[in-house]
C-alpha atoms as one frame of an Amber mdcrd trajectory, in Angstrom:
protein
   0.000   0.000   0.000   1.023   3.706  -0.717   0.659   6.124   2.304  -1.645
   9.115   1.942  -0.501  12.219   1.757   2.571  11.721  -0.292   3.737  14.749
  -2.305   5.670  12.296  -4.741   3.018  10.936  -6.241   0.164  11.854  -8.848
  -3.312  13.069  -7.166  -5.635  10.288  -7.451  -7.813   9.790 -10.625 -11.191
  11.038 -11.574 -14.029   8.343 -11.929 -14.248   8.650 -15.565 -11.630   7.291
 -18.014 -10.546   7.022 -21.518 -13.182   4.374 -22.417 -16.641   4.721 -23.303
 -18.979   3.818 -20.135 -15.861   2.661 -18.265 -15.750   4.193 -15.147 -14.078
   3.530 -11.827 -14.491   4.409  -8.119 -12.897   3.137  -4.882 -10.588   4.259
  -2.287  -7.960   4.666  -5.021 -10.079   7.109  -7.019 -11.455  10.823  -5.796
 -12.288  11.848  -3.002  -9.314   9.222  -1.288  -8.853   6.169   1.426 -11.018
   4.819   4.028 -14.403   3.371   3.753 -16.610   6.942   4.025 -14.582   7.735
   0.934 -14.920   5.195  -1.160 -18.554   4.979  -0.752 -18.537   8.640  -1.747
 -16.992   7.578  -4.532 -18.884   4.978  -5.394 -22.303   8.066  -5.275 -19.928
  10.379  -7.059 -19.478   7.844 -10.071 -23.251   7.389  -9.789 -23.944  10.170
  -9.921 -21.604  11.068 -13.003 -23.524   8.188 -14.985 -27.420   9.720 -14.368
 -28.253  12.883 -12.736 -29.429  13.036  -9.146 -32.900  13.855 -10.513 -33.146
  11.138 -12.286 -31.858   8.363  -9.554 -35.010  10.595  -7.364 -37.530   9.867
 -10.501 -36.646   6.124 -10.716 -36.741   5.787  -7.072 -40.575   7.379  -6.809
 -41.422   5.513 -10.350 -40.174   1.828  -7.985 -41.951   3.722  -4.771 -39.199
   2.779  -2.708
C-alpha cells in the first residue's frame, strides 16, 4: 500500500476514463482512502452516470 498524503506521487484519478462507459471508483479514485470515501466515490461515479434527478424519478417511479 502507498501512504496518503505523499507529495511524490500523482493526485488520485477522476471516476471517468478514456473508455466509453468505463468508469471507476474506490478508495484509489477521488475523493481518497477509508471506507466513508470510497462509498462517496462509489455516489460520485453514480452520480456522473445519471443525474441526481433522475436516480429521485426512478426511485418514486419503484416507490421505494
Amino acid at each position: 500500500r502507498i501512504p496518503a498524503g505523499r507529495k511524490d506521487l500523482p493526485t488520485l484519478p477522476s471516476h471517468k476514463t478514456p473508455l466509453k462507459g468505463f468508469y471507476i471508483c474506490g478508495d484509489f479514485s477521488f475523493p481518497g482512502v477509508g471506507i466513508p470515501a470510497a462509498a462517496s466515490s462509489g455516489a460520485v461515479t453514480a452520480n456522473t452516470i445519471m443525474p441526481i434527478t433522475k436516480h429521485i424519478q426512478l426511485l418514486k417511479k419503484i416507490q421505494l
